[in-house]
Backbone as XML, in Angstrom:
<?xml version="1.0"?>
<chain id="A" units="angstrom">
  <residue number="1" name="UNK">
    <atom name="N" x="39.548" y="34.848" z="-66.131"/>
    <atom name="CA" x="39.310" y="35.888" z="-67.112"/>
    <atom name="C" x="39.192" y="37.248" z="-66.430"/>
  </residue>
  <residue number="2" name="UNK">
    <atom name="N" x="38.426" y="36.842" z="-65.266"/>
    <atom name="CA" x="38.548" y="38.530" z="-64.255"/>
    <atom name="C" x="39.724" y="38.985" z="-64.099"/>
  </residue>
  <residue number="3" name="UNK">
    <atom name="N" x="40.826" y="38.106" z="-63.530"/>
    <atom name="CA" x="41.946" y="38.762" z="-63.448"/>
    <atom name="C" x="42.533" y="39.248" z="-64.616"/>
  </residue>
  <residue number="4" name="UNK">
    <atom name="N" x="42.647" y="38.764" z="-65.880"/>
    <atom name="CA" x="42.833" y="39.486" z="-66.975"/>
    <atom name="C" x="42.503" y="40.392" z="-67.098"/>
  </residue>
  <residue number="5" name="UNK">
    <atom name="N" x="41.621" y="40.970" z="-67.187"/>
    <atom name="CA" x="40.592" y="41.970" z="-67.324"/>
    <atom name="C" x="41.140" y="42.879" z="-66.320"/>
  </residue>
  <residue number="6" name="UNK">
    <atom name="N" x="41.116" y="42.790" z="-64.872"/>
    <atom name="CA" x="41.598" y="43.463" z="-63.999"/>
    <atom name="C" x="43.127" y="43.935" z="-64.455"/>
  </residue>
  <residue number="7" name="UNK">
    <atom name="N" x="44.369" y="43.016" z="-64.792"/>
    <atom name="CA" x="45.614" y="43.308" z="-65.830"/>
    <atom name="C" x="45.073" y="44.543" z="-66.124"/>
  </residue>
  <residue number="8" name="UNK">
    <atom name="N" x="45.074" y="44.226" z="-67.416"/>
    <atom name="CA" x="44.736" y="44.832" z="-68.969"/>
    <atom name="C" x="43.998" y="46.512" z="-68.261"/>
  </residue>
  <residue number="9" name="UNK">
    <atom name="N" x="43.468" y="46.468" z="-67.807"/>
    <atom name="CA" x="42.697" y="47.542" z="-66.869"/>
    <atom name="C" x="43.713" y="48.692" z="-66.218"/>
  </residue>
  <residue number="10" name="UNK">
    <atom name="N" x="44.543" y="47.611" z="-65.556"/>
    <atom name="CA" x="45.227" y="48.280" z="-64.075"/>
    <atom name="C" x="46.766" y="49.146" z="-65.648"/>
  </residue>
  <residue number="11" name="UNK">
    <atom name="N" x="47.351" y="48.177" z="-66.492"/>
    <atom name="CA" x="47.814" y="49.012" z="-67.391"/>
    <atom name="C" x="47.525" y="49.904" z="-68.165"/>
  </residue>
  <residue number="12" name="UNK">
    <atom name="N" x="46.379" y="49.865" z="-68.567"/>
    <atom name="CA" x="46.020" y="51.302" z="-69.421"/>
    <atom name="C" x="45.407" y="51.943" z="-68.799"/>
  </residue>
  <residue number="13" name="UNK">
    <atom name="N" x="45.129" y="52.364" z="-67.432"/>
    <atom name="CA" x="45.205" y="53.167" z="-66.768"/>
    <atom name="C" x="46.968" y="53.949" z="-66.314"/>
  </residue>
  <residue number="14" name="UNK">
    <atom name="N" x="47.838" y="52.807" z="-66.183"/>
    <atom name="CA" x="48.807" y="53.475" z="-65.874"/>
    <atom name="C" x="49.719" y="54.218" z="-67.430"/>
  </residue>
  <residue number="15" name="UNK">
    <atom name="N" x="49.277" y="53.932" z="-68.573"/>
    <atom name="CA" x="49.138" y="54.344" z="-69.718"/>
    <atom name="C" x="48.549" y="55.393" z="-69.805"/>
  </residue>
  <residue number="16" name="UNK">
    <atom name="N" x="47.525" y="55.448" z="-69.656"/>
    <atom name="CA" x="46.821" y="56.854" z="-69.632"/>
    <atom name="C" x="47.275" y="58.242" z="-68.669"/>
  </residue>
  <residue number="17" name="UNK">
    <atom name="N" x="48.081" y="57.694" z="-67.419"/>
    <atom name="CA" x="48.648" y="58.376" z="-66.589"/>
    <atom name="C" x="49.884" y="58.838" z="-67.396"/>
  </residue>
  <residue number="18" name="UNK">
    <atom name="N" x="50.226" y="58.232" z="-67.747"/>
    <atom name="CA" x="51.414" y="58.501" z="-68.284"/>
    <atom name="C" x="51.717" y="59.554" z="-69.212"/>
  </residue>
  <residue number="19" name="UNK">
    <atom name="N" x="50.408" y="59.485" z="-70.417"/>
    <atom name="CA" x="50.416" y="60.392" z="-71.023"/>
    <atom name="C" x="49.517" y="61.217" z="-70.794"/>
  </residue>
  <residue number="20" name="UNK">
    <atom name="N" x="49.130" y="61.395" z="-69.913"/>
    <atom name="CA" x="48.730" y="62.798" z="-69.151"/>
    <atom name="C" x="49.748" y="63.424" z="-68.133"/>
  </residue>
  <residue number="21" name="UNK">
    <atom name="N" x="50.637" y="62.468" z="-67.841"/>
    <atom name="CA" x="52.141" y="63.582" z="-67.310"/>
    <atom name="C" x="52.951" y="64.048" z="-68.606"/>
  </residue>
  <residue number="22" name="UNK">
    <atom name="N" x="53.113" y="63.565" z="-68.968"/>
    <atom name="CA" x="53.769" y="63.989" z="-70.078"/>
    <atom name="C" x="52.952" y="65.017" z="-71.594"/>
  </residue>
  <residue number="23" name="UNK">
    <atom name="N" x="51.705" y="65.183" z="-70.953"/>
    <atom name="CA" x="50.793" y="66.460" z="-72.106"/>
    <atom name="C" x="51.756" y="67.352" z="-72.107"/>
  </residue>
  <residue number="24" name="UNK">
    <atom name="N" x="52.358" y="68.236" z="-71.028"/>
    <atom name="CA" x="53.100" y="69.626" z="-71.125"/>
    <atom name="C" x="54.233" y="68.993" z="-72.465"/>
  </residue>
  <residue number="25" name="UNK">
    <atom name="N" x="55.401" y="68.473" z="-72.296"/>
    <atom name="CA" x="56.040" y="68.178" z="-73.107"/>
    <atom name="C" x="55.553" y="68.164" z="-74.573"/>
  </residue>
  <residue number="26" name="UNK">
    <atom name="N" x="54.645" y="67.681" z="-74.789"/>
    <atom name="CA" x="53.879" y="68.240" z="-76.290"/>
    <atom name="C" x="53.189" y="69.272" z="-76.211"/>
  </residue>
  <residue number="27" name="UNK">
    <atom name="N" x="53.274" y="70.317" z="-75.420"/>
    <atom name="CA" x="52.380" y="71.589" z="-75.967"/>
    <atom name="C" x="53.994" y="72.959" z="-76.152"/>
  </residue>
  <residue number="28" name="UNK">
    <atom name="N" x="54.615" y="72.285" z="-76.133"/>
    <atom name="CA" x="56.097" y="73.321" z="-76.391"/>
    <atom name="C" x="55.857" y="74.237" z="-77.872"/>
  </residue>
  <residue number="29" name="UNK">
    <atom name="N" x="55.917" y="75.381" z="-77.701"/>
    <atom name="CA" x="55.651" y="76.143" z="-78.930"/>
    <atom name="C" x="57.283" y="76.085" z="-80.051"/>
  </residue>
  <residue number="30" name="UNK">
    <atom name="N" x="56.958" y="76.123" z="-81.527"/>
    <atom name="CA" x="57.927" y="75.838" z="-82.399"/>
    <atom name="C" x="58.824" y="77.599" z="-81.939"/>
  </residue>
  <residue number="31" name="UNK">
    <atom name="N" x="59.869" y="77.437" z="-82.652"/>
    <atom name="CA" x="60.920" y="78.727" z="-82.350"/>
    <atom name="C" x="60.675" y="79.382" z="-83.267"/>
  </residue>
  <residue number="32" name="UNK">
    <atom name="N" x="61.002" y="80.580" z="-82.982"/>
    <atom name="CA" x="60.551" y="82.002" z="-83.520"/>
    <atom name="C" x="61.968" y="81.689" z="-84.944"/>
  </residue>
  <residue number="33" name="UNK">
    <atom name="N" x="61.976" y="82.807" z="-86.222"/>
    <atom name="CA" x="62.746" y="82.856" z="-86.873"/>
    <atom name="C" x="63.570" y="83.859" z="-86.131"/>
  </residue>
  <residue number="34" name="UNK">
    <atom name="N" x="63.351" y="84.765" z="-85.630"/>
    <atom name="CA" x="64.778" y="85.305" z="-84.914"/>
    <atom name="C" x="65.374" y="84.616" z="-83.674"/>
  </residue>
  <residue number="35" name="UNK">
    <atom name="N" x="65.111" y="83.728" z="-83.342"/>
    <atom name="CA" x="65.648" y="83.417" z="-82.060"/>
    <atom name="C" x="67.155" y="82.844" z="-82.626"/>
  </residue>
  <residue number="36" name="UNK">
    <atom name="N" x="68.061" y="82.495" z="-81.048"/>
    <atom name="CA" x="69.353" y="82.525" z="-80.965"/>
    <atom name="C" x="69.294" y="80.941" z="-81.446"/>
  </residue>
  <residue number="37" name="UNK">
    <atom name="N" x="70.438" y="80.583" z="-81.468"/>
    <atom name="CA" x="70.688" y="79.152" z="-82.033"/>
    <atom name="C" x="71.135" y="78.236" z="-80.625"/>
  </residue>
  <residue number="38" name="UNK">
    <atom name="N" x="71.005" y="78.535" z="-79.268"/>
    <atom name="CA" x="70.972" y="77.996" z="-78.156"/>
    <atom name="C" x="69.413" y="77.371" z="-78.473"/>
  </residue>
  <residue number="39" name="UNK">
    <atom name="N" x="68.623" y="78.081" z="-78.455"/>
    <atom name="CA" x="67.172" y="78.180" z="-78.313"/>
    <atom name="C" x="66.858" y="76.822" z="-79.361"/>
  </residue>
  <residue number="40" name="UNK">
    <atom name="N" x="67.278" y="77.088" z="-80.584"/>
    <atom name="CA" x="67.041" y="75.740" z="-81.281"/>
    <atom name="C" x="67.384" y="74.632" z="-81.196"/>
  </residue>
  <residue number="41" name="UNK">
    <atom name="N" x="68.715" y="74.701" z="-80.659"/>
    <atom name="CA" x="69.215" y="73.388" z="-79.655"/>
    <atom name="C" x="68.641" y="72.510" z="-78.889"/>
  </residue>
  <residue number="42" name="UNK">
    <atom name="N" x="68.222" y="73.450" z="-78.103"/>
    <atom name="CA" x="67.272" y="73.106" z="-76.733"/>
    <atom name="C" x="66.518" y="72.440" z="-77.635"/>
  </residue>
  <residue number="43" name="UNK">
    <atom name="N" x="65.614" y="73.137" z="-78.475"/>
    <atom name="CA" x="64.529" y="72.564" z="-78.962"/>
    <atom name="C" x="64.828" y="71.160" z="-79.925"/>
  </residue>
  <residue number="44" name="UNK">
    <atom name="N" x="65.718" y="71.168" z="-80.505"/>
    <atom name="CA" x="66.079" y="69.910" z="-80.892"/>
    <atom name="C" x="66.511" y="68.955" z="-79.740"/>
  </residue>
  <residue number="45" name="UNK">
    <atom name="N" x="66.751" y="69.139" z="-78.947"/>
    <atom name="CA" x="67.281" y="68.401" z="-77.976"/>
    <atom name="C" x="65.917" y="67.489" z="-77.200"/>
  </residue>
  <residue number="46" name="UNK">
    <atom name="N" x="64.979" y="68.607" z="-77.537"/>
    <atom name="CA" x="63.777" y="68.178" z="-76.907"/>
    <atom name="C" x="63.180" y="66.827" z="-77.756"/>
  </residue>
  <residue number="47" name="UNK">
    <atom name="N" x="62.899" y="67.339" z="-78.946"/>
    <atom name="CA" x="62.453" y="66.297" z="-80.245"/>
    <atom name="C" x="63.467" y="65.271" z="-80.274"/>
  </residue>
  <residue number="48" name="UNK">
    <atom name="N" x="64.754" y="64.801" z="-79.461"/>
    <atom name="CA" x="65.256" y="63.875" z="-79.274"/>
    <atom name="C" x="64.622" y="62.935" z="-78.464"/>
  </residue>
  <residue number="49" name="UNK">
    <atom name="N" x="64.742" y="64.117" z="-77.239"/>
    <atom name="CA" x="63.770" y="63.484" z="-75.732"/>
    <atom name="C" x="62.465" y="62.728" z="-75.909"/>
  </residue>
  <residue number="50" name="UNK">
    <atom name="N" x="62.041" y="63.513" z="-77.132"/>
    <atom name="CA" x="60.332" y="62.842" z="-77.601"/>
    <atom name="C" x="60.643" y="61.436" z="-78.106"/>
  </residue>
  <residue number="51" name="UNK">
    <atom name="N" x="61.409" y="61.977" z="-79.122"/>
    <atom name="CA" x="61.599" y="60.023" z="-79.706"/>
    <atom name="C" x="61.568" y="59.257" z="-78.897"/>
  </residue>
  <residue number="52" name="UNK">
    <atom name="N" x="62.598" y="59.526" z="-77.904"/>
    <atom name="CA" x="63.446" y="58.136" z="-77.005"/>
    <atom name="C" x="61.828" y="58.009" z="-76.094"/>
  </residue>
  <residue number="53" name="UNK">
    <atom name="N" x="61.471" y="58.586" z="-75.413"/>
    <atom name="CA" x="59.891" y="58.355" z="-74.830"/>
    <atom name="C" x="58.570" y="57.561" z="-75.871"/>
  </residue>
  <residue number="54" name="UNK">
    <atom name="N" x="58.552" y="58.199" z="-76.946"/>
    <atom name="CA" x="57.922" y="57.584" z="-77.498"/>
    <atom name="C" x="58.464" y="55.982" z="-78.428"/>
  </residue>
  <residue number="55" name="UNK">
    <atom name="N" x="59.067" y="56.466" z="-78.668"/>
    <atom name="CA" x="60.188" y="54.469" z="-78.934"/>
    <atom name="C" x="60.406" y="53.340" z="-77.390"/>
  </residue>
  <residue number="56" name="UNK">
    <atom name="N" x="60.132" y="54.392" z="-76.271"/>
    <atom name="CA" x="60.607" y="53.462" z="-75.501"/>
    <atom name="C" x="58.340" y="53.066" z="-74.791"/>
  </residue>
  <residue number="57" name="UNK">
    <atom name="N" x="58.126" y="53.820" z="-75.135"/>
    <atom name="CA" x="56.254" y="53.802" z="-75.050"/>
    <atom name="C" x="55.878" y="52.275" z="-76.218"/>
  </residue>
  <residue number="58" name="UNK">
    <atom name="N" x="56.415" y="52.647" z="-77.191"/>
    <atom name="CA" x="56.072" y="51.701" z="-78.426"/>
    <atom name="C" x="56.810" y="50.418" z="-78.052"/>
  </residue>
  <residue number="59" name="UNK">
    <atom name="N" x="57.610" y="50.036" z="-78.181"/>
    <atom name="CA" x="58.328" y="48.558" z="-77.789"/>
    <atom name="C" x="57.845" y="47.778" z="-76.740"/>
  </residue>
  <residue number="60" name="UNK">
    <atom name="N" x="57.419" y="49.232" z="-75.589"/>
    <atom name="CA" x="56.971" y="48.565" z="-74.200"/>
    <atom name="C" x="55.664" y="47.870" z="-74.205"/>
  </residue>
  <residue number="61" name="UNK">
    <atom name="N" x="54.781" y="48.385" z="-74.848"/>
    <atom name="CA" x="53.567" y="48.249" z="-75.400"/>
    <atom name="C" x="53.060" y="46.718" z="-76.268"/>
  </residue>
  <residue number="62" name="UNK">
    <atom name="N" x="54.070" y="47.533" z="-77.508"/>
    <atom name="CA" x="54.270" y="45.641" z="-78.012"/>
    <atom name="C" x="54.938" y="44.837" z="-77.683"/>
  </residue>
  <residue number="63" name="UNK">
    <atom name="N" x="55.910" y="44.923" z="-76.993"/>
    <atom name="CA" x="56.289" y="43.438" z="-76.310"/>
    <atom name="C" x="55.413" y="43.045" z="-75.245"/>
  </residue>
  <residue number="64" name="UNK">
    <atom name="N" x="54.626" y="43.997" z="-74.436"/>
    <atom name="CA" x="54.006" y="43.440" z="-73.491"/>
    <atom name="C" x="52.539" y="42.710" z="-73.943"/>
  </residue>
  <residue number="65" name="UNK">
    <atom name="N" x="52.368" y="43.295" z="-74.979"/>
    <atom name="CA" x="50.698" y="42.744" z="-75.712"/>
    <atom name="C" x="51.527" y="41.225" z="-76.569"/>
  </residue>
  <residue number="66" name="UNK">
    <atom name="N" x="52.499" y="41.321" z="-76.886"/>
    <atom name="CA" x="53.270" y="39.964" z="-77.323"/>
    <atom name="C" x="52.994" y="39.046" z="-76.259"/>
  </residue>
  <residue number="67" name="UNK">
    <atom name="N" x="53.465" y="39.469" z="-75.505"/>
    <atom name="CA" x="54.221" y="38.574" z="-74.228"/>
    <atom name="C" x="52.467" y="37.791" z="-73.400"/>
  </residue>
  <residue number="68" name="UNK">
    <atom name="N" x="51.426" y="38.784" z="-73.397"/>
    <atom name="CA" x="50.675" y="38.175" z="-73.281"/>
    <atom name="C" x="49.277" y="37.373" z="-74.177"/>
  </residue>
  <residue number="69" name="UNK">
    <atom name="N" x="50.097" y="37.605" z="-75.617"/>
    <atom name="CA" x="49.547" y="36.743" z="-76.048"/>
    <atom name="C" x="49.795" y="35.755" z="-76.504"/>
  </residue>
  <residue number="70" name="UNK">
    <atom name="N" x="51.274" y="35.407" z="-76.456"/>
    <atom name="CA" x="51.939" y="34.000" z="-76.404"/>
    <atom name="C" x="51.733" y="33.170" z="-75.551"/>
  </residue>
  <residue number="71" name="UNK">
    <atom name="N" x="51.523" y="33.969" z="-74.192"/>
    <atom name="CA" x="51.108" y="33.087" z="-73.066"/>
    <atom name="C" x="50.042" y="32.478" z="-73.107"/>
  </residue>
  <residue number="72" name="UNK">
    <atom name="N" x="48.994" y="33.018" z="-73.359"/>
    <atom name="CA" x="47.368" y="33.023" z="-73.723"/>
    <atom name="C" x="47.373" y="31.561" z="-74.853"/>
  </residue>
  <residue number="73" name="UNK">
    <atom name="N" x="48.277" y="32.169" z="-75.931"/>
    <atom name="CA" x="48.107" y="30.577" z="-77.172"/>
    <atom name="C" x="48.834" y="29.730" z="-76.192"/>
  </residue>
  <residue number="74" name="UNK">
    <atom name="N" x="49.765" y="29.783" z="-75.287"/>
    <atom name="CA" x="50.474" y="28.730" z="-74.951"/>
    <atom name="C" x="49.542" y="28.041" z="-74.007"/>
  </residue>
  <residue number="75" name="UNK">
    <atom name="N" x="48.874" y="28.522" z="-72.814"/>
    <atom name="CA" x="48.059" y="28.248" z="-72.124"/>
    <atom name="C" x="46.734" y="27.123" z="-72.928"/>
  </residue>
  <residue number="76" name="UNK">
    <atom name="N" x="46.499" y="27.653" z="-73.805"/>
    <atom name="CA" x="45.178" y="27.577" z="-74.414"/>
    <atom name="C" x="45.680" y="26.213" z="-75.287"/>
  </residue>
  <residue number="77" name="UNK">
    <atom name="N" x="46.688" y="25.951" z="-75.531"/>
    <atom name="CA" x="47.406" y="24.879" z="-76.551"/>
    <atom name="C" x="47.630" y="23.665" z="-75.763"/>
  </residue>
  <residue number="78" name="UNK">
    <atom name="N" x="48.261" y="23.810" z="-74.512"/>
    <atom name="CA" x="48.358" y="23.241" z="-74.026"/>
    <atom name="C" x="47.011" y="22.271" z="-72.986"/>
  </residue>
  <residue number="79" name="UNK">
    <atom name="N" x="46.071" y="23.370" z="-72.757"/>
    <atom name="CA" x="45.341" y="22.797" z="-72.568"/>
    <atom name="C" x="44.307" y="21.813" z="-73.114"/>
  </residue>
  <residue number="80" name="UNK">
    <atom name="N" x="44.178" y="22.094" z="-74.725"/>
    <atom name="CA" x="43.135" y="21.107" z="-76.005"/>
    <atom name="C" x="44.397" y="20.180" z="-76.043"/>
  </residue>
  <residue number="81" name="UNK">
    <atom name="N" x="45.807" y="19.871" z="-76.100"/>
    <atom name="CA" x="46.333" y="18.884" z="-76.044"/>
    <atom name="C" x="45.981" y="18.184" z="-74.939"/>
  </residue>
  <residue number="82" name="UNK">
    <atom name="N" x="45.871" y="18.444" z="-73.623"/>
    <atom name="CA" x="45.998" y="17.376" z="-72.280"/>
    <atom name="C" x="44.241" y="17.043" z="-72.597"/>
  </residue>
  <residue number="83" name="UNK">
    <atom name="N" x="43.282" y="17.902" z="-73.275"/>
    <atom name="CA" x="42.005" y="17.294" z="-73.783"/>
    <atom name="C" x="41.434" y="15.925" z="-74.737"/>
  </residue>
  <residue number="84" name="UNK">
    <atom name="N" x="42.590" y="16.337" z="-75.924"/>
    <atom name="CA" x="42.580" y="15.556" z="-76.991"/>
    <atom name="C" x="43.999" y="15.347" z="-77.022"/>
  </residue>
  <residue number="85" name="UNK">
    <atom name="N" x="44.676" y="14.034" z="-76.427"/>
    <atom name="CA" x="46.264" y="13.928" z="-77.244"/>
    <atom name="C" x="46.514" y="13.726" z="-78.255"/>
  </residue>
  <residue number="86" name="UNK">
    <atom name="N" x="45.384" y="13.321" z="-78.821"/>
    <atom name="CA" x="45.574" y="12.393" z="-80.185"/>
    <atom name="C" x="45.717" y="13.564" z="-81.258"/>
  </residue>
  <residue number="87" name="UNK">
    <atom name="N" x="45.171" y="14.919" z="-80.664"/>
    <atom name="CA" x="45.642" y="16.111" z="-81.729"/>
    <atom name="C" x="46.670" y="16.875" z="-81.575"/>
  </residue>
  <residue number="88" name="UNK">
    <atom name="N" x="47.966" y="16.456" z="-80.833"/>
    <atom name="CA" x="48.601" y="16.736" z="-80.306"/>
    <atom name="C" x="49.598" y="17.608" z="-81.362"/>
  </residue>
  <residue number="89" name="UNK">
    <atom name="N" x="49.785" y="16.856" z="-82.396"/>
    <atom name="CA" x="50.824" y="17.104" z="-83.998"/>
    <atom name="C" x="49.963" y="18.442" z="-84.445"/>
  </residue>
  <residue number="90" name="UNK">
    <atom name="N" x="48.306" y="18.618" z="-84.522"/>
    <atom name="CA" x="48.047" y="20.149" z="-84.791"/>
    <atom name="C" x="47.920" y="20.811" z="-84.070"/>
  </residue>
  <residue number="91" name="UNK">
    <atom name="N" x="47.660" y="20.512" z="-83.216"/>
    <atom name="CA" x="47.639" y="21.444" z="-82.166"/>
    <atom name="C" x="49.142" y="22.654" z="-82.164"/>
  </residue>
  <residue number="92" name="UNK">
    <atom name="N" x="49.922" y="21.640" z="-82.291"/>
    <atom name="CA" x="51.113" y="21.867" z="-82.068"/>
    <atom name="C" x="51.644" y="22.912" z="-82.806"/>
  </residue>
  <residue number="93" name="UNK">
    <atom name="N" x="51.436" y="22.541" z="-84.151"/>
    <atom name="CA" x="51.784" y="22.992" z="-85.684"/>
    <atom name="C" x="50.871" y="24.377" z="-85.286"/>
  </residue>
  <residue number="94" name="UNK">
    <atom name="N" x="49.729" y="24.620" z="-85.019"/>
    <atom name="CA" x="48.671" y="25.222" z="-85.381"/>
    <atom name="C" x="49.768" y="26.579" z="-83.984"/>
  </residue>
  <residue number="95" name="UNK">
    <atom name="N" x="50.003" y="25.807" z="-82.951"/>
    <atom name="CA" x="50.567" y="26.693" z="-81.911"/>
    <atom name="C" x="52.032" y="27.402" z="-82.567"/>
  </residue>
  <residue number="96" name="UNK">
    <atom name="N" x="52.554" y="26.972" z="-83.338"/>
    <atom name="CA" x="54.241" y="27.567" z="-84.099"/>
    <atom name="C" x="53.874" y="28.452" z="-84.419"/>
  </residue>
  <residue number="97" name="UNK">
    <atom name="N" x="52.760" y="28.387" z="-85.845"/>
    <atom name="CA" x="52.861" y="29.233" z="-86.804"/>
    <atom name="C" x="51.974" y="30.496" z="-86.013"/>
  </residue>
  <residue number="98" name="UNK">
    <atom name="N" x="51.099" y="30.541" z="-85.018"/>
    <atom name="CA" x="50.622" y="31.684" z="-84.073"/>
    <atom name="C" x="51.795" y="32.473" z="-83.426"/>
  </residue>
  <residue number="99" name="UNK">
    <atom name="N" x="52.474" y="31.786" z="-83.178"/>
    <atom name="CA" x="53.698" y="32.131" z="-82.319"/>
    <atom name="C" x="54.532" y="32.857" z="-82.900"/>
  </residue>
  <residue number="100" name="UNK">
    <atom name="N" x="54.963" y="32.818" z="-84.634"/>
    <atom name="CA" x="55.563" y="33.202" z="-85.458"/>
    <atom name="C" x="55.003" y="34.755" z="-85.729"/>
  </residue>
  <residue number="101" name="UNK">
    <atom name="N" x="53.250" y="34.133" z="-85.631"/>
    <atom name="CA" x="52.872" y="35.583" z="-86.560"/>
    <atom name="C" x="52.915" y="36.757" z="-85.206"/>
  </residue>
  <residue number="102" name="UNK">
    <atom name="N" x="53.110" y="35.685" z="-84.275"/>
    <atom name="CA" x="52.792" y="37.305" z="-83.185"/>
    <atom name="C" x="54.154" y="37.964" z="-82.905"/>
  </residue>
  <residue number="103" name="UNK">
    <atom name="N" x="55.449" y="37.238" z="-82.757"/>
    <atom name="CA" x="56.416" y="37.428" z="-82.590"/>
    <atom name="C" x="57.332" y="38.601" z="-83.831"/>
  </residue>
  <residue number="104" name="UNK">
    <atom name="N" x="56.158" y="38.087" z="-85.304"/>
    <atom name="CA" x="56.353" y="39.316" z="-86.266"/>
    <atom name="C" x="55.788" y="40.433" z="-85.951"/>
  </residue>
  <residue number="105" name="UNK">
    <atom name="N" x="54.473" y="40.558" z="-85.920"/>
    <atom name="CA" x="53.866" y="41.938" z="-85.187"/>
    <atom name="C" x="54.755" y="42.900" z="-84.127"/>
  </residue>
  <residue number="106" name="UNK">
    <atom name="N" x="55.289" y="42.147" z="-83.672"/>
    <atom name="CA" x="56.722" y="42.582" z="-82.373"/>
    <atom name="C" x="57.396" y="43.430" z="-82.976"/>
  </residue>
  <residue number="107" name="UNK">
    <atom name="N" x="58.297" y="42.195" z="-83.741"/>
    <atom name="CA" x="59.076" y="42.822" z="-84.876"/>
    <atom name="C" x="59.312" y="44.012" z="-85.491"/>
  </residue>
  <residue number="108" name="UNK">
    <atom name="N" x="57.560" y="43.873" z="-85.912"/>
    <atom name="CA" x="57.412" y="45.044" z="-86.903"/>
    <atom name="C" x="57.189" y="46.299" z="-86.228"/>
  </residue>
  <residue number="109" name="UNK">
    <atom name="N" x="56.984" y="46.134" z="-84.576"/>
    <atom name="CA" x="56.847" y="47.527" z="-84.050"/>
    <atom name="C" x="58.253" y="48.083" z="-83.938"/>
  </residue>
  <residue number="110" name="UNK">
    <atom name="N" x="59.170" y="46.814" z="-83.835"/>
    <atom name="CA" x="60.526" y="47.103" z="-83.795"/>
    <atom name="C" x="60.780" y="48.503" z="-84.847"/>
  </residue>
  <residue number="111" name="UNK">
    <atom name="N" x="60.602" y="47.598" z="-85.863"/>
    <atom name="CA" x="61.581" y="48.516" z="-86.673"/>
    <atom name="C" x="60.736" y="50.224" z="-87.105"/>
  </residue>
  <residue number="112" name="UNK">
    <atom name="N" x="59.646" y="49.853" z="-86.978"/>
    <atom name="CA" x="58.733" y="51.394" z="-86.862"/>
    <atom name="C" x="59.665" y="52.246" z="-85.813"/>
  </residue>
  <residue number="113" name="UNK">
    <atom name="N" x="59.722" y="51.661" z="-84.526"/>
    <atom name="CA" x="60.607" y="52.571" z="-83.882"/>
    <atom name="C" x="61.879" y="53.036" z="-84.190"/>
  </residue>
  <residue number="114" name="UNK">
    <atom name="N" x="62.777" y="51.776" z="-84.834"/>
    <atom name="CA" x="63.743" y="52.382" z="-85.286"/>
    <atom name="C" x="63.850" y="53.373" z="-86.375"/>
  </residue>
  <residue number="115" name="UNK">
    <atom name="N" x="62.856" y="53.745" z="-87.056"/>
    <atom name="CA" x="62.948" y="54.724" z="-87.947"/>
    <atom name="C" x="61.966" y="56.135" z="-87.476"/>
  </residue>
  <residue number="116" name="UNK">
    <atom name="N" x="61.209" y="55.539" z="-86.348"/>
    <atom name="CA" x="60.882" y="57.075" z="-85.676"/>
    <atom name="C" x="62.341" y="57.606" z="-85.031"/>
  </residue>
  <residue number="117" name="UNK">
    <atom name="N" x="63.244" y="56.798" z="-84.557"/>
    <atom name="CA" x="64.760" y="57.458" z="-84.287"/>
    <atom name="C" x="65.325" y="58.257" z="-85.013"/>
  </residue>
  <residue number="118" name="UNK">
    <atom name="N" x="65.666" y="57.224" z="-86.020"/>
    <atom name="CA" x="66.509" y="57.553" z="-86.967"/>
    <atom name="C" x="66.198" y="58.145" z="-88.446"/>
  </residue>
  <residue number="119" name="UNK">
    <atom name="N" x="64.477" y="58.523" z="-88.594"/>
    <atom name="CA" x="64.369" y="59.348" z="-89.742"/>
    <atom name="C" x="63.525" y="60.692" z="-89.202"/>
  </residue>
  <residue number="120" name="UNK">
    <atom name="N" x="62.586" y="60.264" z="-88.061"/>
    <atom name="CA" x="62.114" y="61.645" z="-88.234"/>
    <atom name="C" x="62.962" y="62.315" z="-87.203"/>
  </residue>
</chain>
């Protein structure tokens, strides 16, 4: 469990680094109404740059909190089976439908990102 803990630790620290390099990038001031239409470019170009960072922040995030908590039910499933075989059929059942709901949560960060792309 320490080493978990130590994990989980050692990443959101490098999370937190992360978006403390990247503060300047969100303090960019909006464009003036007279400015040139280079200038708005840029600046759209930027609010591209944001998405793809922040879509690629979001996926990374939930697949990795997926990834270790499939392991975790798998670990944990496997072990009350080699305890009790004889509960082996719920155990089992009980391990799918966990597996399902976490693999939706995934999912669903999926498609949040795809519409931070593609709507805002």
């Amino acid at each position: 469990m320490k080493h978990l803990l130590k994990k989980i630790l050692i990443l959101a620290g490098a999370l937190v680094l992360t978006l403390a390099l990247a503060a300047p990038a969100f303090a960019a001031d909006a464009p003036a109404q007279g400015e040139d239409a280079a200038q708005s470019q840029t600046q759209e170009d930027n609010t591209i740059g944001l998405k793809a960072i922040a879509a690629g922040i979001a996926v990374g995030i939930a697949a990795a909190g997926g990834a270790v908590a499939m392991g975790l039910a798998t670990a944990k499933s496997t072990e009350s089976i080699a305890r009790q075989p004889e509960a082996e059929g719920k155990v089992r059942t009980t391990l799918m439908l966990g597996l399902v709901f976490i693999e939706t949560a995934i999912i669903y960060a999926l498609l949040v990102v795809i519409l931070i792309i593609f709507v805002l």
